[in-house]
C-alpha positions, 0 to 999 in steps of 0.5 A: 269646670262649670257645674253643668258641664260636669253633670253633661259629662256624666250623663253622657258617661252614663248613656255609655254604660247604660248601652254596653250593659244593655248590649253585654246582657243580649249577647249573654242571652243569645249565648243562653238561648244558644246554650239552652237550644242545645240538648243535652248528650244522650247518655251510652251504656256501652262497657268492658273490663278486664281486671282491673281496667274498667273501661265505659263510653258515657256519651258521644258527641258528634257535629251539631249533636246532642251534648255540642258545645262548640258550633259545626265541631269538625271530629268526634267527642267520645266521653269516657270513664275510665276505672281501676279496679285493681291494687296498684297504679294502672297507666293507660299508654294510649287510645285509639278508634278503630274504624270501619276500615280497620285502620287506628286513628289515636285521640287529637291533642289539638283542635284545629290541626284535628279539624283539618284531619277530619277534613283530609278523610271527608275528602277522602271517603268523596274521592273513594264514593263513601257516602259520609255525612257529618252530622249523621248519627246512629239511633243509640245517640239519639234515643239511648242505647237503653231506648234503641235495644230493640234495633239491633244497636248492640246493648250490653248487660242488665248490669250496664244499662243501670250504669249507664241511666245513672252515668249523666249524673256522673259526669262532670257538670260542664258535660251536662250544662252546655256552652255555646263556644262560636268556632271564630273564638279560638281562645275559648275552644282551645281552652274548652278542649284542654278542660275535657281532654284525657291526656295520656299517659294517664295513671289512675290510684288503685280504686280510683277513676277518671272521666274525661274525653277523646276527641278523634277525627270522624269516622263512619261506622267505627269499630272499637275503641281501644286502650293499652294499658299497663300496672306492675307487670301486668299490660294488655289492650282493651277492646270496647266493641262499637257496634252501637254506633253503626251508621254513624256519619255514613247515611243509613242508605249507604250503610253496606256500602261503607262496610264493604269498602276495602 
């Protein structure tokens, strides 16, 4: 091959590269910018304990919230950690929301079939006249439990709300800094769910714990979130109140009917 030829070749193979590079970099800086237009979650102070199980919801990440990583996210992320205090191992057999209804709805183990039950119950809250609203958020998830307490939302102690101005910084990084995940690449979510996700049963070492998430299907207005637990003899349920979280998803003008649908 003649020496010209060759060098046509490179620089035609040069072109290439130079516009893959050109086009890797936009899509890396729509990603960015995508990253970067997504605040980050609004830290919670919500805590109860019954010895030894320790139990504080850090954040809640609801659909094109604060702290969202994947686009239009069809449930309810409620980041927790999870502490032993005790002794001896703790087990956590399962967790469960509790919503206005009264009805346990237990943590979803995979994305899109927890998407499609979130769905079943939009459809219906519509067929039962609940207002619903995805992305409705009550003013604890967008101020802070801490900024809101004059509301009414339902802050706890002195003691909690320090927990909870430090509970960012305890949180793993990847909570903190936010990943753009497009809904069409399932790969990517699917692998992004399994990272944040609590598998249970979970036993935590004496003194030690655990931060991850819960992902359940949205539900206004929920009521608690619960755990059973169990270590050596010892077993029981906690109850973490959400009353903070009133008026999420339900639109504040629908609020009371919410609460008085059977």
């Amino acid at each position: 091959m003649s020496a010209p030829r060759k060098m046509k070749i490179s620089g035609v193979l040069l072109a290439v590269v130079s516009v893959a590079i050109a086009l890797a970099g936009c899509v890396a800086t729509k990603y960015e910018k995508a990253a970067q237009d997504t605040p980050p979650p609004v830290p919670l102070n919500l805590v109860a304990a019954q010895p030894p199980i320790e139990l504080a919801l850090r954040t809640v990440i609801v659909y094109n919230g604060p702290g969202s990583w994947k686009r239009e996210a069809l449930w309810d992320e409620y980041v927790v950690t999870i502490h032993n205090r005790g002794a001896k191992p703790l087990t956590i057999a399962a967790s469960a929301l509790v919503d206005f209804t009264g009805a346990s709805h237990a943590p979803g183990v995979d994305p899109w079939t927890l998407e499609k039950e979130s769905q079943t119950l939009e459809q219906r809250y519509q067929r039962a006249g609940v207002a619903f609203a995805r992305g409705a958020a009550p003013r604890a998830l967008i101020m802070g439990t801490s900024a809101a307490a004059g509301t009414g939302a339902g802050v706890l102690s002195a003691a909690a709300a320090t927990a909870a101005a430090a509970s960012v910084v305890a949180l793993p990084v990847y909570y903190v800094v936010i990943l753009s995940v497009n809904h069409s690449n399932k790969t990517a979510v699917t692998a992004e769910f399994t990272r944040r996700r609590l598998p249970l049963p979970l036993t935590i070492a004496a003194g030690e714990l655990h931060t991850g998430s819960f992902f359940f299907p949205m539900a206004p207005n929920p009521r608690s979130l619960n755990l059973q637990w169990s270590s050596g003899t010892a077993r029981g349920e906690l109850v973490l109140s959400l009353e903070a979280l009133h008026e999420l998803h339900p639109t504040s003008a629908a609020s009371e009917a919410v609460q008085a649908t059977p």
